[in-house]
N, C-alpha and C positions, 0 to 999 in steps of 0.2 A: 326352449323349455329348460328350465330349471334342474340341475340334480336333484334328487330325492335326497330328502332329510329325513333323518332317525330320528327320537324321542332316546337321548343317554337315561339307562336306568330303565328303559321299560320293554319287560318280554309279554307277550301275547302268545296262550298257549289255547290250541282246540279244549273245549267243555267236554271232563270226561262222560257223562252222562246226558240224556235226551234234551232237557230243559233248559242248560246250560250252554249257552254259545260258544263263549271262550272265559278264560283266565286269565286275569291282566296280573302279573307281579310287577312291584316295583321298588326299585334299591333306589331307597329316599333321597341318601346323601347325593348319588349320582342325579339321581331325576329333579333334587333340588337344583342342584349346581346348573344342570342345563337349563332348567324355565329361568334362573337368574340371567341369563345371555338374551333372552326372548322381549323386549321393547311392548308388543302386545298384551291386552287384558284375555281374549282367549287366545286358543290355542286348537285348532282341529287336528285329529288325528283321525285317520283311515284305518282301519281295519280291513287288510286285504291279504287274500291267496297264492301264492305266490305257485309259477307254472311247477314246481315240485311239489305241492301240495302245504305248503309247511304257511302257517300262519304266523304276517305281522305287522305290524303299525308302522303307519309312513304318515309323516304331517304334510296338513291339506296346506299350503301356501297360498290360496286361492284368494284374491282381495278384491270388494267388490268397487265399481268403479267410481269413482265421485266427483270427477272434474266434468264426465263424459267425453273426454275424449283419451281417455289410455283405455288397455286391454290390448286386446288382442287386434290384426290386420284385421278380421273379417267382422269383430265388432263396430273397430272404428271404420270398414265400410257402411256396416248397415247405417251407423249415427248420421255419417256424409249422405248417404241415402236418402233418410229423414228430413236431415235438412235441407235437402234439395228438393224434396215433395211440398214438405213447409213451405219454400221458398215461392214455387210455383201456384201455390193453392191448391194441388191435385191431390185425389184421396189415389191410394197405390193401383185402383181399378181404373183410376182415371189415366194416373199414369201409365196403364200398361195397355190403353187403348189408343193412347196416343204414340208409345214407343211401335203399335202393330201399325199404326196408319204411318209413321216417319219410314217402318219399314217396308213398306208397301210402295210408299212414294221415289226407294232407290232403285225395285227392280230393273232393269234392263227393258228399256222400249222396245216394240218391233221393231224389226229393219224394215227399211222402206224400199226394198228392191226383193223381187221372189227367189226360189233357188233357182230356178231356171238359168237366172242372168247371170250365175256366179259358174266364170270360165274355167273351171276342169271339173 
């Protein structure tokens, strides 16, 4: 995971009154300067609580995926996933009826001798 990244130039204050969520102020020259460093057409920012209670804005980095295969481990497992259901022809029900019968098929056989026979 990434450091958390600020927005230079911009404070987020709680809305003094009912209707108002919060207050966004922003010191232009600073809040210019920083979008000019930014390569991207948007730009998300979170408004979030912080465990002191004090309100403020952290940019969302979040990018969504376009090759299919980056992101995240457990993205790029489900995609491996996928194409391995692909692969086989099975819909995920099918798959998961055939992983219970492969599991089935490793149990441990009886033994072929009773406990009787077994010396102590």
């Amino acid at each position: 995971m990434s450091d958390p990244e600020f927005a230079d130039g911009l404070i987020i204050k709680e809305g003094k009154v009912e209707f108002i969520h919060c207050t966004i102020s922003i010191n232009k020259d600073q809040f210019i300067e920083w979008l000019s460093t930014k390569d991207d057409q948007w730009i998300n920012i979170d408004v979030k609580t912080s465990r002191a209670g004090k309100i403020y804005g952290q940019v969302n980095s979040w990018k969504p995926v376009t090759d299919g295969m980056t992101g995240g481990s457990d993205f790029k497992k489900a995609i491996d996933e996928q194409k391995a259901n692909k692969d086989t022809g099975l819909t995920p029900s099918d798959a998961l009826e055939k992983i219970k019968k492969d599991i089935d098929n490793i149990k441990p056989k009886k033994d072929d001798f009773a406990d009787d026979e077994i010396p102590f």
